[in-house]
C-alpha positions as CSV (number, residue, x, y, z in Angstrom):
1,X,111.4,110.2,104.0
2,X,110.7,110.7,100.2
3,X,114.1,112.3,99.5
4,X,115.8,109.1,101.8
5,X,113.8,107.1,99.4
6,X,115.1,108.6,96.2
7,X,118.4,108.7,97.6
8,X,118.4,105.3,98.2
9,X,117.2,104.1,95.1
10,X,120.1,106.4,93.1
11,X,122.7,104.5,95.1
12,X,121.1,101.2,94.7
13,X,120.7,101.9,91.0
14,X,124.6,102.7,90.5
15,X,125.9,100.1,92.3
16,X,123.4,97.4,90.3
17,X,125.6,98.9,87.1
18,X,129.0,97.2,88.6
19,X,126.5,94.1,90.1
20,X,125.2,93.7,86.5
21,X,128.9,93.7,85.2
22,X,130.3,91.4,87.7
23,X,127.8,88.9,87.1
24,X,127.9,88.4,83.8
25,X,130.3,85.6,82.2
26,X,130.3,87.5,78.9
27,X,133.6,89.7,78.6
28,X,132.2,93.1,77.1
29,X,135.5,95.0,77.1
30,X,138.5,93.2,75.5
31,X,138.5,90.1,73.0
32,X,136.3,90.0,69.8
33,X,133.0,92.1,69.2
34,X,130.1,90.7,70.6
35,X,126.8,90.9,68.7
36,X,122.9,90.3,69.7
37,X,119.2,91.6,69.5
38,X,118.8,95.3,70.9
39,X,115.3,93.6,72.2
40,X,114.5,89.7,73.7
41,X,110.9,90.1,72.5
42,X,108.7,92.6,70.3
43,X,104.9,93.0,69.8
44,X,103.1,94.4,66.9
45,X,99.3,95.4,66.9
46,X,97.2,95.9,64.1
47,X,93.8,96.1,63.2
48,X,90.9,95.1,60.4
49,X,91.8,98.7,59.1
50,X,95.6,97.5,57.9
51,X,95.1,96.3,54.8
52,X,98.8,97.1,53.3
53,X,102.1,96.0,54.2
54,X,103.3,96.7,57.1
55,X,107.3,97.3,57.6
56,X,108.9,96.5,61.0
57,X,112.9,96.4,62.3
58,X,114.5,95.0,65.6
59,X,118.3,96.2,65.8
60,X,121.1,93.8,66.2
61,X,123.6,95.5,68.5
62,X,127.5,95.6,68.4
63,X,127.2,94.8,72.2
64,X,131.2,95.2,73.1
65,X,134.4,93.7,73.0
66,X,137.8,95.0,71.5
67,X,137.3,97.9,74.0
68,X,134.3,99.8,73.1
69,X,135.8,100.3,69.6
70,X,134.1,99.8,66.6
71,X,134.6,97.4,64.1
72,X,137.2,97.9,61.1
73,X,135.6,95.7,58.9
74,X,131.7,94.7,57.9
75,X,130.5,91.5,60.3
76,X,127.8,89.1,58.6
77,X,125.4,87.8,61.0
78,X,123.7,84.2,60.2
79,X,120.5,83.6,61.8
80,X,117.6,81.3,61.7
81,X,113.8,81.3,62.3
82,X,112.8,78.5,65.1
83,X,110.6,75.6,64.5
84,X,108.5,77.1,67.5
85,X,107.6,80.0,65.4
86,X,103.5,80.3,65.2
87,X,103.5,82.8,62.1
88,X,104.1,81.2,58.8
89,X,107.3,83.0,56.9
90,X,106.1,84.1,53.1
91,X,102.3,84.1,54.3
92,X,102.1,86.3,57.3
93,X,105.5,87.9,57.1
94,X,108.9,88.3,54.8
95,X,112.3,89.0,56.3
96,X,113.7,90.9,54.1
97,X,117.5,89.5,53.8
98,X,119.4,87.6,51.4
99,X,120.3,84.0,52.4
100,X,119.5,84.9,56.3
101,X,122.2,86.8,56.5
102,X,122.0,90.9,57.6
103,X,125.5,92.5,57.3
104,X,126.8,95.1,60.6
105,X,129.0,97.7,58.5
106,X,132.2,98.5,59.3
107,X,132.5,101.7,62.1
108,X,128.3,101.1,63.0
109,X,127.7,99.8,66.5
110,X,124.1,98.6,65.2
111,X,121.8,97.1,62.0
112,X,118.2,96.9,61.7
113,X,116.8,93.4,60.5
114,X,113.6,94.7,58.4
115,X,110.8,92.3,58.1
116,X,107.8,93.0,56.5
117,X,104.3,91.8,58.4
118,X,101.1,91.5,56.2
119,X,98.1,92.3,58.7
120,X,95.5,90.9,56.5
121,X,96.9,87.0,57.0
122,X,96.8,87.9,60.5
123,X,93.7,86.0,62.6
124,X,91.9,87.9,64.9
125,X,92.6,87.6,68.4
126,X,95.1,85.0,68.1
127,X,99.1,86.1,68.3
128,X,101.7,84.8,66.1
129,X,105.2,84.4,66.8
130,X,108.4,84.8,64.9
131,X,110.9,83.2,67.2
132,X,114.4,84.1,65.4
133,X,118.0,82.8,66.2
134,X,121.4,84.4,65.8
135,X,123.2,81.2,64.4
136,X,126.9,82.8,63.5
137,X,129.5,85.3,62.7
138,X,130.7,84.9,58.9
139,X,133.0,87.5,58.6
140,X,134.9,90.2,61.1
141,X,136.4,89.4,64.4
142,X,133.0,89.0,66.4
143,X,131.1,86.0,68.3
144,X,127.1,86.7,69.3
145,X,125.8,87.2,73.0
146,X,124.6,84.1,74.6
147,X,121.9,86.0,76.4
148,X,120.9,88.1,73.5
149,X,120.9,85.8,70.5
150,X,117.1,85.2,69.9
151,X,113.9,87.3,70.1
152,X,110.4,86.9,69.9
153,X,108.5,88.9,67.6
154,X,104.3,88.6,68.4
155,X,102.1,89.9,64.9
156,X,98.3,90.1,66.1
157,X,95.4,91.5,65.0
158,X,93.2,92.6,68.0
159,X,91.5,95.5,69.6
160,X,92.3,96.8,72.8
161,X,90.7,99.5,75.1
162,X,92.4,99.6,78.3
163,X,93.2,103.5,78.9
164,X,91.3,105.3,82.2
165,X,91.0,104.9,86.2
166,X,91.7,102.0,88.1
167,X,92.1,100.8,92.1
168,X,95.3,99.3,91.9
169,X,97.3,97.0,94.7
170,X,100.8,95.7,94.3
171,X,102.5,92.5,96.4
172,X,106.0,92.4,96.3
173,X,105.9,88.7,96.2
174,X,109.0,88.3,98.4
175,X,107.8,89.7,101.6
176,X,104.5,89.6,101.1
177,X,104.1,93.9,101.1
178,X,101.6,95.4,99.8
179,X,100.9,98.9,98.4
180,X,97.7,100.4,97.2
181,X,97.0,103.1,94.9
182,X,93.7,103.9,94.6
183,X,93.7,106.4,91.5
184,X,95.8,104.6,89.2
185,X,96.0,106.2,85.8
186,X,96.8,104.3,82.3
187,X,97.7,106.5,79.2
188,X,97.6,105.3,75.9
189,X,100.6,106.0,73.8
190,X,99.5,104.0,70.9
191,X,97.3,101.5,69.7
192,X,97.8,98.4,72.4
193,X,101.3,100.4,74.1
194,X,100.1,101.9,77.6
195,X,101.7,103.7,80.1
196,X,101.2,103.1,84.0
197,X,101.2,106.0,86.5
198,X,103.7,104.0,89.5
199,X,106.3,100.8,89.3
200,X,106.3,98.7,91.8
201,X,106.2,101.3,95.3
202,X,107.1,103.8,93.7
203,X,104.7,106.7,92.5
204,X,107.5,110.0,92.7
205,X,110.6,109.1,90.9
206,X,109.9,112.1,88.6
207,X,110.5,113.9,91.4
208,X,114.3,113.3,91.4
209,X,114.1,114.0,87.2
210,X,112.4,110.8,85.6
211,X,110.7,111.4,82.7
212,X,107.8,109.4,84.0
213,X,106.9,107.3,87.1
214,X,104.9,104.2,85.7
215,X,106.4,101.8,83.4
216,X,105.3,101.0,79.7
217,X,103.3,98.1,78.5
218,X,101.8,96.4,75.4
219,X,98.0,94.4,74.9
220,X,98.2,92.0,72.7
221,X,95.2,90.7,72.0
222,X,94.4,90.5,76.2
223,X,98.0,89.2,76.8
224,X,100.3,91.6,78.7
225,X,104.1,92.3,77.5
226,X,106.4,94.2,79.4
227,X,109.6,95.1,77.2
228,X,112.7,95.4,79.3
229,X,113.5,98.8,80.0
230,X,114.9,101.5,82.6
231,X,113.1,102.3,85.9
232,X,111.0,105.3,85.2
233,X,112.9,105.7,82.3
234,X,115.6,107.2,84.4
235,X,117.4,104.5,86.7
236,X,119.5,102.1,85.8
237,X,117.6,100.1,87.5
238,X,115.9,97.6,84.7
239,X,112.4,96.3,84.7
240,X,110.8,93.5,82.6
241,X,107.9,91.2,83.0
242,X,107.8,88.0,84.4
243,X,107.3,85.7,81.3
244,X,106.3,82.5,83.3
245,X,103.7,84.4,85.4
246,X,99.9,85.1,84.0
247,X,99.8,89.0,82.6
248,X,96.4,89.0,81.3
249,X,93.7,91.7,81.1
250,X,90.1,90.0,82.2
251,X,87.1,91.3,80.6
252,X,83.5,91.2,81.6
253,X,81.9,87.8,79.8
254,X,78.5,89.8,79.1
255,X,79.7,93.0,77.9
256,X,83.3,92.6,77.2
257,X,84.8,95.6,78.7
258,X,87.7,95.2,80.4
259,X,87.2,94.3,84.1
260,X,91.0,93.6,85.4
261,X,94.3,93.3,84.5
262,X,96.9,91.4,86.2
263,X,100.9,92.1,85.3
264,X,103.9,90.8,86.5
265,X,107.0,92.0,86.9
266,X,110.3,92.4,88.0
267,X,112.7,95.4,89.0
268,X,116.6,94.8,89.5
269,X,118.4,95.7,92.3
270,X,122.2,95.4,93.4
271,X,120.8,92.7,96.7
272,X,119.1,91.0,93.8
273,X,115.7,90.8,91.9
274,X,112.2,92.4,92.9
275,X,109.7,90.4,91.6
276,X,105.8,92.2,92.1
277,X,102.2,91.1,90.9
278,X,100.1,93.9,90.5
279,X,96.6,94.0,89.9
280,X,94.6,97.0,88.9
281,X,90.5,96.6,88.8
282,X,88.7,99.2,87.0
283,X,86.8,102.1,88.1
């Protein structure tokens, strides 16, 4: 039953490659290069102990067109910071790019837009936001991604403690199943970026070669982020969390250790999106 199970999930996985394509209204192979954020959102942690500086970069990717070829010539990419930005620019951070404009050079299929966050500014416990927009192409034969033309960049300062034991139960929230794993372990893999032990139903995906079975996550400042990524770092297969739902870790009002945490998330299939809500209680 395990191996059917893996099995399955390969072919699923390769066929929601083509699903992916099919549905997306962007052309990625022909016409003009197409540009946009590696990431749609970013976290940054810190704490009272980062007193300098701090320098950050999310890549801008040459996403496709003109056949998978690089470009010939450098493409200057325009963007903006959005009025619903929470972090004030020159006070808690500095992008650090002349007249808001970061230049893709010729033959590279990627540039890093370096910003600079100063943790001191930051408030404790409260996230700030840098929302930033693509705006346009100035130069070279290239237009920017519709889906990938902004991200959100969260700058806290914050402690977080979550790593150890904990009885955990997933719903998929489609058909109501449910699936308990009573020896759930979370790793930390730096400060406020975890690592889960399953995804979803799935605890043995490394046993068909995935690096890992559970998915990674970020605390910031008691709020849950789940970056897009692959399934089990393996699968095509993508998972992401579930923006509009509460991912929140609950901590004990009289001693403030952490208590619960509630994520949720989805996992893409070729039949369509897996949305689950899992909640793991500590032990």
């Amino acid at each position: 039953m395990k191996n059917f199970k893996i099995i399955v999930l390969t072919l699923l996985s390769l066929v929601a490659i083509t699903a992916c394509v099919d549905d997306d209204q962007e052309d990625f192979g022909s016409g003009p290069h197409i540009v946009g954020f590696r990431n749609a959102q970013g976290s940054y942690i810190y704490t009272d102990n980062d007193l300098d500086p701090v320098q950050i970069f999310e890549p801008i990717n040459l996403l496709g067109g003109s056949n998978g070829t690089a470009s010939t010539e450098n493409i200057a990419i325009n963007f903006s910071i959005d009025p619903s930005s929470t972090a004030i620019s020159g006070t808690n951070y500095a992008i650090n790019a002349t007249g808001n404009t970061i230049v893709l050079p010729a033959g590279e299929d990627f540039v890093k837009l370096p910003i600079t966050v100063y943790p001191t500014t930051l408030p404790g416990n409260i996230p700030k936001t840098i929302v930033i927009n693509l705006t346009q192409v100035g130069t070279g034969n290239a237009v920017i991604s519709e889906e990938k033309k902004s991200i959100t960049i969260t700058i806290a300062k914050c402690a977080s403690d979550l790593e150890g034991m904990y009885s955990l139960t997933v719903t998929r929230l489609d058909t109501g199943a449910i699936y308990n794993f009573p020896n759930e372990q979370i790793t930390e893999l730096a400060l406020g970026v975890y690592v889960t032990s399953t995804t979803g139903p799935y605890d043995d995906l490394t046993d068909d070669g995935a690096p890992r079975n559970g998915f990674i996550f970020k605390d910031v400042c008691q709020s849950i982020v789940i970056d897009e990524q692959n399934l089990g770092d393996f699968y095509s297969n993508l998972v992401y969390g579930n923006p509009d739902e509460t991912n929140e870790v609950n901590l004990n009002t009289d001693t403030g250790l952490v208590e619960s945490i509630t994520m949720n998330y989805t996992i893409t299939f070729a039949a369509g999106p897996r949305k689950y809500r899992a909640i793991y209680t500590k032990l």
